[in-house]
C-alpha positions in Angstrom: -16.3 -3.9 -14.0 -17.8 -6.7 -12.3 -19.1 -5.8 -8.7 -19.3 -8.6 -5.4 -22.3 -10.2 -5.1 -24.3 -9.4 -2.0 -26.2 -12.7 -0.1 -28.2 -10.8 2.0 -31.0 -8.1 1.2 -30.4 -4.6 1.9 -34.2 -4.1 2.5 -35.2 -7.2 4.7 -32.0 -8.6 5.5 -33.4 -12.1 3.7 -31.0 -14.4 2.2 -31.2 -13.3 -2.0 -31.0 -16.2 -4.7 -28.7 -16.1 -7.8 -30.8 -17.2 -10.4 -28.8 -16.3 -13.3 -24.8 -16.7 -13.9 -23.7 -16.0 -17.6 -20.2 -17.0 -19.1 -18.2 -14.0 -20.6 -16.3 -16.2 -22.8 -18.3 -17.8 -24.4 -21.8 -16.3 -23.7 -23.7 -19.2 -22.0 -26.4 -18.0 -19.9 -27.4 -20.4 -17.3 -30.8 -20.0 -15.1 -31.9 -21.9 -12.0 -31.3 -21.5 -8.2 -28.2 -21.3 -7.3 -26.6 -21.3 -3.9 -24.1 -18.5 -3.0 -21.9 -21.0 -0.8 -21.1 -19.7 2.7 -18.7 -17.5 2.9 -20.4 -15.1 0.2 -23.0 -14.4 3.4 -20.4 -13.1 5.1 -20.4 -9.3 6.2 -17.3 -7.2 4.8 -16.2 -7.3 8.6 -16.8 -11.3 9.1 -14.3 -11.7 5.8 -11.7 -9.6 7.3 -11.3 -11.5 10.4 -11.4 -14.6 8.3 -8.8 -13.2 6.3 -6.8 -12.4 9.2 -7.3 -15.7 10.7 -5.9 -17.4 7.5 -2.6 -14.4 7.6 -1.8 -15.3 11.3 -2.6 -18.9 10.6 -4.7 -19.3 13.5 -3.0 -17.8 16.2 -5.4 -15.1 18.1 -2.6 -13.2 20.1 -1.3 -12.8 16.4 -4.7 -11.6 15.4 -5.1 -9.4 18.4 -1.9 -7.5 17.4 -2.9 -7.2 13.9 -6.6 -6.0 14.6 -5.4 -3.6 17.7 -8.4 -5.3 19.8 -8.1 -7.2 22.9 -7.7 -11.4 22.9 -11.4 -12.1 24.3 -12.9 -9.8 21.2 -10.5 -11.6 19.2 -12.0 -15.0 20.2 -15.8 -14.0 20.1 -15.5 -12.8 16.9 -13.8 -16.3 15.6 -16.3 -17.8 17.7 -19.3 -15.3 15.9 -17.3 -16.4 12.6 -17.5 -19.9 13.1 -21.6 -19.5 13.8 -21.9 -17.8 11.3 -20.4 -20.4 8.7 -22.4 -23.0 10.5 -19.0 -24.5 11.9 -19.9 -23.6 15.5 -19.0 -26.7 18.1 -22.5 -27.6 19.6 -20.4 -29.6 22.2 -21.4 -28.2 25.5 -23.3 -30.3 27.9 -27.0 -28.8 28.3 -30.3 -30.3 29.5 -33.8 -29.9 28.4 -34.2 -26.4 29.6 -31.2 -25.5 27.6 -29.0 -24.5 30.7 -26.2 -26.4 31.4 -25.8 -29.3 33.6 -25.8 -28.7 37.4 -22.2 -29.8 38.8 -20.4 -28.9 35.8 -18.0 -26.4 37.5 -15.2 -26.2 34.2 -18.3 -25.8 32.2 -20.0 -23.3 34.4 -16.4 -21.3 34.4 -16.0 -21.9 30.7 -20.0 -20.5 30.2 -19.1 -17.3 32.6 -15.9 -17.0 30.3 -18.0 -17.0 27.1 -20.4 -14.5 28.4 -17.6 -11.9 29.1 -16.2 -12.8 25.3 -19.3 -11.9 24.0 -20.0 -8.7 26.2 -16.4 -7.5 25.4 -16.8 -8.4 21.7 -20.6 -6.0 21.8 -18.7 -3.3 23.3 -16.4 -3.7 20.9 -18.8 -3.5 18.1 -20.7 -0.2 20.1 -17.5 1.6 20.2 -17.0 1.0 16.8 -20.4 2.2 15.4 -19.8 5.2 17.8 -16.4 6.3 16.6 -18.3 5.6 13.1 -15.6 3.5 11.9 -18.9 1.2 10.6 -22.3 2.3 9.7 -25.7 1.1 12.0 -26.6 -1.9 9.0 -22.9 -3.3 9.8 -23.4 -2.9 13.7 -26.6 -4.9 12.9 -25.1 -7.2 11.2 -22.3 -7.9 13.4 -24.5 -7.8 16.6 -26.9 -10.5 14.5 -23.7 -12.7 14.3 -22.5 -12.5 17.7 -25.8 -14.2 18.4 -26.1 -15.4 22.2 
């Protein structure tokens, strides 16, 4: 019985390669490097919010019902998601320093709004890890995705 391929090392958390993919038809062994595609780098946790995304077609109060966490967890997760798949919207207004531009009150808000996602969406993650619903790597892992 065929197992999931893993993209990232248990050891060093590096990105592995597939080098070798074999046909079980008709026995053609192939060798190289090949590329895993993105959503094989996904944690096990990262695919079930993507899979819920695609069940509730988008809709995050849907999401938030279905996952039993609150709306801004909900959206800092999507929002860790879409980093993580390199989809993440690079829009916001920033100057050389990297903060945002002075006067930009909707951004500011929208910033001050992000920061309490991703605080919420940590807690979230700690609470988890401490009712051991998901072991320290996972924690880790989602932590690392949250990014910020």
């Amino acid at each position: 019985m065929p197992h999931d391929a893993i993209a990232t090392c248990p050891i060093c958390g590096g990105e592995l390669a597939v080098t070798r993919l074999h046909c079980r038809s008709c026995a053609t062994t192939l060798e190289g490097d090949f590329n895993v595609g993105r959503f094989a780098r996904l944690s096990r946790e990262q695919f079930a919010l993507l899979e819920s995304f695609l069940r509730s077609k988008g809709n995050l109060k849907e999401m938030e019902r279905e996952l039993g966490i609150s709306y801004p967890t909900v959206r800092a997760r999507v929002d860790a998601l879409l980093r993580a798949l390199g989809l993440a919207d690079e829009a916001a207004v920033e100057d050389d320093s990297g903060e945002p531009t002075p006067g930009d009150a909707a951004g500011a808000v929208d910033a001050a709004a992000d920061a309490l996602d991703m605080a919420a969406a940590r807690r979230e993650i700690l609470e988890r890890l401490a009712r051991r619903e998901i072991d320290a790597a996972s924690a880790a892992a989602e932590l690392r995705a949250l990014g910020g």
